[in-house]
N, C-alpha and C positions, 0 to 999 in steps of 0.2 A: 227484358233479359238482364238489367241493372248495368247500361252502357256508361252511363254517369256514371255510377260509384267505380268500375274499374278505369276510368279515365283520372278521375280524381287519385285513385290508388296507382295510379302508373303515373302520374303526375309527382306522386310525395315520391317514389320509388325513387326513381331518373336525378329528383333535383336530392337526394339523399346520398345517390354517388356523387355529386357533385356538379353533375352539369346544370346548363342554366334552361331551363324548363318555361316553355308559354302554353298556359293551362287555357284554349280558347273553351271556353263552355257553348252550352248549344245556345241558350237564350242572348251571346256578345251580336250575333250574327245581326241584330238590330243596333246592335252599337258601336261597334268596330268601325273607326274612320273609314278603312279600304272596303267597307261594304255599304257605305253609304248609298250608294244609286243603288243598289238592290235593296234597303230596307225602305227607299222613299218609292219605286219603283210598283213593290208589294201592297202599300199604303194606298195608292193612287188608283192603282188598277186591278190589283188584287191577281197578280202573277209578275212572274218576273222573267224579262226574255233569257236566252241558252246564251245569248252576247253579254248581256251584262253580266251575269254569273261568273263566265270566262274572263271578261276584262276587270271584277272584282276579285278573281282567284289570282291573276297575274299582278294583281296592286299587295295584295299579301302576301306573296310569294317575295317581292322587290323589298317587302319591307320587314323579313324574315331575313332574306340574304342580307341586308343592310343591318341586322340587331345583333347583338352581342348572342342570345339565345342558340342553343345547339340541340333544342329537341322541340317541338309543337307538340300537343295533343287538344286536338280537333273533334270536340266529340260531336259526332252525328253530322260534321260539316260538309267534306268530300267523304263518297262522290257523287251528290246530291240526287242520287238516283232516287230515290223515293217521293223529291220533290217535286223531278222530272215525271213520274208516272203521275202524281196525282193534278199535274196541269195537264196531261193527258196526252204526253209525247209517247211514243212507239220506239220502240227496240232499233230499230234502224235511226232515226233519230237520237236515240239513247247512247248509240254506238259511235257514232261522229260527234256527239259532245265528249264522250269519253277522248277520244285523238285529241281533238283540243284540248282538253283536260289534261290528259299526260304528257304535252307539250308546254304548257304555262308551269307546270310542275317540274320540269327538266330541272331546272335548278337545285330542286330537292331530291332528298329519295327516299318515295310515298312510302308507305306500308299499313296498309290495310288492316286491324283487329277485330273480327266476325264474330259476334257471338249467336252460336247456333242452338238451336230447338226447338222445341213443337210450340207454335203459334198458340196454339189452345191456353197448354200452359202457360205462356207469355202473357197472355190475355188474362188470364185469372188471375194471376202472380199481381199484376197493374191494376187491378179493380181493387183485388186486396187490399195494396199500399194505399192507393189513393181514394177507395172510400165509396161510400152508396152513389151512384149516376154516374159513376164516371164510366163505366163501361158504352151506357148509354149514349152517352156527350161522346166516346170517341167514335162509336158505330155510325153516329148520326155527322160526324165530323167527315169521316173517311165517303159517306152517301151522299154529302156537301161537292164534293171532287169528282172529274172525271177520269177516274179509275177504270181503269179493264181488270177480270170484270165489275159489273158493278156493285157497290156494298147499298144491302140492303137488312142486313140482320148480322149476329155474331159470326154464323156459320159462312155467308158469305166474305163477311170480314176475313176470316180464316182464310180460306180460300186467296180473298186476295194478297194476303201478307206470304202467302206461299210461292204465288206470282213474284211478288216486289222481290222474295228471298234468292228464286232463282235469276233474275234478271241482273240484278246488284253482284253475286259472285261470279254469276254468268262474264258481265262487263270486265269486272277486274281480272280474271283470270285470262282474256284475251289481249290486256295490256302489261307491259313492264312494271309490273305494281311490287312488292312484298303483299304477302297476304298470308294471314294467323287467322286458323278458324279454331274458334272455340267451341269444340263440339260436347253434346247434351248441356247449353247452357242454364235451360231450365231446370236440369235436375241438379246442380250442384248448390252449395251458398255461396254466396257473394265471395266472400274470402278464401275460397278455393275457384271459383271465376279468376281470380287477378290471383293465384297463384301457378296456375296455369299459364294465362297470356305472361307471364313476365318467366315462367319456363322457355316458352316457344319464344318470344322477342330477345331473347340472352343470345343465341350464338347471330341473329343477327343482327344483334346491337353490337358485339363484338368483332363482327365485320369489318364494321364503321368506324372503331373505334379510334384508330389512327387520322381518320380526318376532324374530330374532333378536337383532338388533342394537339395538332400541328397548326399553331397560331400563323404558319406561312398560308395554310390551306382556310382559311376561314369561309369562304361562299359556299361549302359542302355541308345542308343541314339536314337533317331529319324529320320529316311531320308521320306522326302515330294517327 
């Protein structure tokens, strides 16, 4: 759906007004000191428990309220629900890491950017970019995981990314989240993608904008 390039594009956006911007990219998540036990964790065992995750999100959470910075963009980080489905946790399970999740988060105030549309196209869209096999390598990636249900071809793929899509805004919408869905993400380009999100994130970034600004209020951050 091009999650990275609007992340990147709402990264130059935020730090162009002026505020101080931390751009975590999806691949930091192995190297970010506060997620240390979860990248040795994954290494080791090849999953990573719902405790570690939570007491890694609470270590960058302390170290976000402790930084000079007044905006995150977290791309594809929280709320790791995709990663949760594919070690093969259940919706009830899913739904008690979420509590704890929007409780290590207290500090901050989340906001979720959803980019919405048809899996198929998403599917296509990513073959394209990235080239002969790879649709392959991600079919046979997603049939590596214990996924409900299970991927055994494209169509089932499909199928499960429709799962993963409702459980994910399903989760969010039952918590004190912000959430921006970007709807028909696959039919637009990129650069109307992040013109869009940065439509819908204006008036509540404007919200906030007063605790940014008030060097008395400093612990009050933002994560995108």
């Amino acid at each position: 759906m091009g999650k990275s390039t609007v992340s990147a594009g709402l990264s130059r956006w935020l730090a162009d007004t002026g505020l101080r911007v931390d751009h975590f990219r999806e691949e930091e998540i192995l190297d970010r000191p506060q997620f240390a036990a979860v990248a040795e964790e994954f290494r080791t065992t090849g999953t990573v428990g719902l405790g570690t995750l939570i007491a890694a999100t609470a270590r960058f959470v302390d170290a976000v309220v402790a930084s000079e910075d007044d905006v995150v963009i977290a791309d594809a980080l929280v709320p790791f629900i995709p990663t949760l489905l594919a070690m093969g946790h259940g919706e009830e399970a899913i739904d008690a890491f979420m509590n704890d999740l929007t409780e290590a988060l207290a500090p901050l105030c989340p906001v979720m950017v959803f980019l919405d549309g048809s899996a198929e196209a998403a599917l296509s869209r990513a073959a394209r970019r990235e080239g002969e096999g790879w649709l392959d390598w991600y079919v046979g990636k997603l049939a590596g995981y214990q996924v409900s249900p299970p991927v055994t071809d494209v169509a089932s793929a499909v199928t499960y990314l429709r799962r993963e899509r409702a459980v994910t805004l399903d989760s969010v919408r039952r918590k004190d989240w912000g959430l921006v869905v970007v709807e028909g993400a696959d039919e637009l380009p990129p650069d109307e993608v992040l013109q869009v999100a940065r439509r819908e994130l204006g008036p509540w970034l404007a919200k906030h904008d007063g605790r940014w600004r008030n060097p008395v209020d400093r612990p009050a951050r933002d994560a995108l």
